[in-house]
C-alpha positions in Angstrom: -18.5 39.4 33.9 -16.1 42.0 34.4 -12.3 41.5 34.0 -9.9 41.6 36.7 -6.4 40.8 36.4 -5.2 39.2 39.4 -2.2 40.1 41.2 -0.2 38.0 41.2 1.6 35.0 39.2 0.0 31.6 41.0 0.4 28.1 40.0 -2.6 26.6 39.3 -4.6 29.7 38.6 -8.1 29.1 37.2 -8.6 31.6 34.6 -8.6 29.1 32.1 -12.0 28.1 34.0 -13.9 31.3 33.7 -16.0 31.0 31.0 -17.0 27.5 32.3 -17.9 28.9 35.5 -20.0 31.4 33.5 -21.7 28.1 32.2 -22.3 26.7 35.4 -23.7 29.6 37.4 -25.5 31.0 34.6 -29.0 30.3 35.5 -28.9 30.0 39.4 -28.4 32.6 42.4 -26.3 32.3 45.6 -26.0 34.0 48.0 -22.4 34.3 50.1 -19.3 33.3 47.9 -16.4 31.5 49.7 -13.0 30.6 48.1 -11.0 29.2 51.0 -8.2 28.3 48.0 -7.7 31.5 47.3 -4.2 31.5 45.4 -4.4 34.0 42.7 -8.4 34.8 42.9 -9.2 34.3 39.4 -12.5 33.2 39.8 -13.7 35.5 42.6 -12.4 38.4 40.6 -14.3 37.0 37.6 -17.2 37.5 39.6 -20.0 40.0 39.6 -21.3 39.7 43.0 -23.0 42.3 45.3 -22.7 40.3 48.6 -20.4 39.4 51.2 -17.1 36.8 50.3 -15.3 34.9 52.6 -12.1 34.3 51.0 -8.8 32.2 53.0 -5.5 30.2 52.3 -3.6 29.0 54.4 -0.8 30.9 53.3 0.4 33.8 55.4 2.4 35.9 53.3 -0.4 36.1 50.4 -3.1 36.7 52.9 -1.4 39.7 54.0 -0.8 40.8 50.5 -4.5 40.5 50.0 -5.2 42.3 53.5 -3.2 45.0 53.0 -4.1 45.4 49.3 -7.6 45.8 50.2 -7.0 48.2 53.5 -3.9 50.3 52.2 -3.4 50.0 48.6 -1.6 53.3 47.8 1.2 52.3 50.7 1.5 49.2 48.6 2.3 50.4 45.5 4.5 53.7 47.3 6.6 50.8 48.7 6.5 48.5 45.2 7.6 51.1 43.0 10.7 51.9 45.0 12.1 48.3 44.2 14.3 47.9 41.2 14.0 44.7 39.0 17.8 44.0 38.8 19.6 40.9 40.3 21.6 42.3 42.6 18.6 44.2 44.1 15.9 41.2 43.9 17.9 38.9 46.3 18.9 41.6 48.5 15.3 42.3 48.5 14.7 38.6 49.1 17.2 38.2 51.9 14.6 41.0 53.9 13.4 40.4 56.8 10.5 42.9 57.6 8.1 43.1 60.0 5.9 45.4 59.1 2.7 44.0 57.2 2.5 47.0 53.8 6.7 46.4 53.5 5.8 42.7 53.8 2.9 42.6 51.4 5.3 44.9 48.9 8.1 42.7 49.0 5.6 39.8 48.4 4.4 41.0 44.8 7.5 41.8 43.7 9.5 39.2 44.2 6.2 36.8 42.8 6.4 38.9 39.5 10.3 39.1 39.1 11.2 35.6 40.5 11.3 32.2 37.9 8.1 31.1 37.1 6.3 33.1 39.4 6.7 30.5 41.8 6.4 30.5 45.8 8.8 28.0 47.4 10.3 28.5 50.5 13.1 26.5 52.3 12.9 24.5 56.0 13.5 27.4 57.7 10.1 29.6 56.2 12.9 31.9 54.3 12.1 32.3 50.0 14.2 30.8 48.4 13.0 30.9 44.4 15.9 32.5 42.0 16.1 35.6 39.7 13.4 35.3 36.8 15.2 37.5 34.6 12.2 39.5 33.6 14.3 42.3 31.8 11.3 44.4 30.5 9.1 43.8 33.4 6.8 46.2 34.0 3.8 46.2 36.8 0.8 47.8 36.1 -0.1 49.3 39.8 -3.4 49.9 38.3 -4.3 46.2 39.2 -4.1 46.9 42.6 -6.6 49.3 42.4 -9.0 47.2 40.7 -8.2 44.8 43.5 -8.7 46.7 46.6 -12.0 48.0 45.4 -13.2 44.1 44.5 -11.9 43.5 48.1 -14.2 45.9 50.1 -17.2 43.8 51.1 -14.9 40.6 52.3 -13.5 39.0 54.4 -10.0 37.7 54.3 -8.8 35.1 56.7 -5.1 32.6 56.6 -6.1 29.6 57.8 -6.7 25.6 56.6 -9.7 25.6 54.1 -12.4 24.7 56.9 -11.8 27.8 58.7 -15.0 29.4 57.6 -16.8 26.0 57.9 -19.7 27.3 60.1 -20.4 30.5 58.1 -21.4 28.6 54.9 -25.3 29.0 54.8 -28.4 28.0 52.2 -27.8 28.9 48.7 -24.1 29.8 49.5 -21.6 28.6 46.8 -17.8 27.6 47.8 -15.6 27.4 45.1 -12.6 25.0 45.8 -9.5 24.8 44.1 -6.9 22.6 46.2 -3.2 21.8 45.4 -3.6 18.9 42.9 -2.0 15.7 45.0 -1.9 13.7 42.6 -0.9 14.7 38.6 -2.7 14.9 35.4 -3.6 12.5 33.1 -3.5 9.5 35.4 0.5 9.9 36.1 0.9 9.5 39.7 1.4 11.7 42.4 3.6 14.9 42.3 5.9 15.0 45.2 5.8 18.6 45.9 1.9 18.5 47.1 2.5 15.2 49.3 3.1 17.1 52.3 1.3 20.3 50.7 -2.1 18.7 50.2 -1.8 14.7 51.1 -4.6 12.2 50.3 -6.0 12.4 54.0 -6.3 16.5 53.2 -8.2 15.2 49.7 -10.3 13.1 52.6 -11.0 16.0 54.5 -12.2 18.0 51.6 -14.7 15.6 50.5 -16.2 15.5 54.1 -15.7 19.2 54.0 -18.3 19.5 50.4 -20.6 16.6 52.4 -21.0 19.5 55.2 -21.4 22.0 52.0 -24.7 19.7 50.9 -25.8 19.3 54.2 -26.6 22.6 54.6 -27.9 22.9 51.2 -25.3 25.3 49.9 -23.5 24.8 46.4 -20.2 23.7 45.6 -17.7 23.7 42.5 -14.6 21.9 42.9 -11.9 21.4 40.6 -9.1 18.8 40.6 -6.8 16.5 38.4 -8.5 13.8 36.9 -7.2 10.8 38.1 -8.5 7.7 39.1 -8.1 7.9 42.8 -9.6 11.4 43.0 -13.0 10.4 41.2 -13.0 7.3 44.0 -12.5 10.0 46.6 -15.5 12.9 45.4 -17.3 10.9 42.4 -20.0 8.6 45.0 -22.7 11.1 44.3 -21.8 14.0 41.9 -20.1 12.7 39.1 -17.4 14.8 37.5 -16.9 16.7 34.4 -14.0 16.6 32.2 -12.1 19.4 30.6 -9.6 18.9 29.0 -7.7 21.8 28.2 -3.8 22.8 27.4 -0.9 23.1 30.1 -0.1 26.5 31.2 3.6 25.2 32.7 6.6 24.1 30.7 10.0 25.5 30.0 11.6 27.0 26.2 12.1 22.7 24.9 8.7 21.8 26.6 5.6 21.2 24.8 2.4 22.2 25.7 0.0 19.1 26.2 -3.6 18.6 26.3 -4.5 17.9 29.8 -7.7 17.0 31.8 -8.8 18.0 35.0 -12.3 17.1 36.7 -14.9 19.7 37.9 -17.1 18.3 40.4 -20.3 20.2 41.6 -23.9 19.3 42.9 -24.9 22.4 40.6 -27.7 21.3 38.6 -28.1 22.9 35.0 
């Protein structure tokens, strides 16, 4: 498959997963791909295929990003380029309040690849409120973009709660779905930052939301922590697969752990 970088930084991103995926899918065809997790895109830019995608989140400001990337990249990157990666200038460009959707989607990438962590996390009023990163030799390769927007022609690209494309998803479709983890690796409870992200009544929903997949004899992969309760909630009739693999997240004094996560599909190899 080819390579595309994503983006953007995104907790939880699935490249890890890719040659898994290659696994999977190796011997079947589909037809329309959904990802209506889209985050960082990881897997659908992975992907070689021809046909129509259907790609969401319900996050507005990375939908736009992806909207405008894929109808006006060279604005984009006119706009991105004019920022300059210092302190002073990242949280006066974080303090912005724009309207218009290319200065939005600009501001967007740079302050995901100059903040800490790459993280998005905004405060009770909607406003971004993630610190400097400190990236002193930062340097974006626009390139990317490119590569993007040209992936992006043949899709569509909608904000809205992961059903949104519910009643598009035909035979011999696959839906890959990635949701915020609700509950954390390795059997360790839940992680309070997802509670009101992605509750256990949203994990509900999903798993009535891949029984609507089935029933219209399409094809699922979904990927989640493993954990108890989660294998209760999506295990009745597709039993999951466990990677394990190492953590991606940790600080300078942190160390990097083996953790699992389950892969659930009605994929049959």
């Amino acid at each position: 498959m080819p390579i595309i970088e994503p983006f953007v930084r995104w907790a939880g991103g699935k490249s890890w997963f890719i040659p898994h995926l290659i696994d999977i899918i190796s011997s079947m065809e589909f037809n329309h791909f959904h990802e209506p997790f889209l985050g960082g895109a990881a897997i659908f830019l992975a992907l070689d295929h021809k046909k129509k995608a259907y790609l969401s989140d319900i996050n507005e400001e990375l939908i736009n990003a992806y909207i405008q990337i894929r109808d006006n990249p060279n604005q984009v990157i006119e706009r991105l380029i004019s920022y300059e990666n210092t302190e002073d200038s990242y949280y006066k460009i974080r303090d912005l309040k724009l309207e218009e959707p290319i200065e939005q989607a600009a501001r967007f990438i740079f302050l995901n690849q100059t903040s800490y962590n790459g993280l998005y996390r905004v405060n009770s009023s909607g406003g971004y409120n993630v610190p400097y990163g400190h990236r002193k030799n930062w340097h974006y390769d626009n390139k990317r973009i490119l590569q993007v927007s040209e992936k992006l022609q043949k899709t569509s690209i909608k904000c809205g709660d992961f059903g949104c494309n519910k009643y598009i998803i035909k035979r011999h479709d696959l839906v890959f779905l990635d949701p915020p983890y609700t509950v954390s690796h390795n059997n360790n409870g839940f992680i309070e930052y997802n509670k009101n992200i992605f509750s256990l009544s949203d994990q509900e929903r999903l798993c009535c939301f891949i029984e609507y997949i089935k029933h219209k004899d399409a094809y699922y992969i979904l990927t989640n922590a493993a954990h108890p309760k989660i294998k209760e909630i999506f295990g009745k009739e597709d039993q999951p697969i466990v990677f394990s693999r190492n953590s991606l997240i940790g600080g300078k004094n942190s160390k990097r752990e083996k953790i699992d996560e389950y892969i659930f599909t009605n994929i049959r190899r």
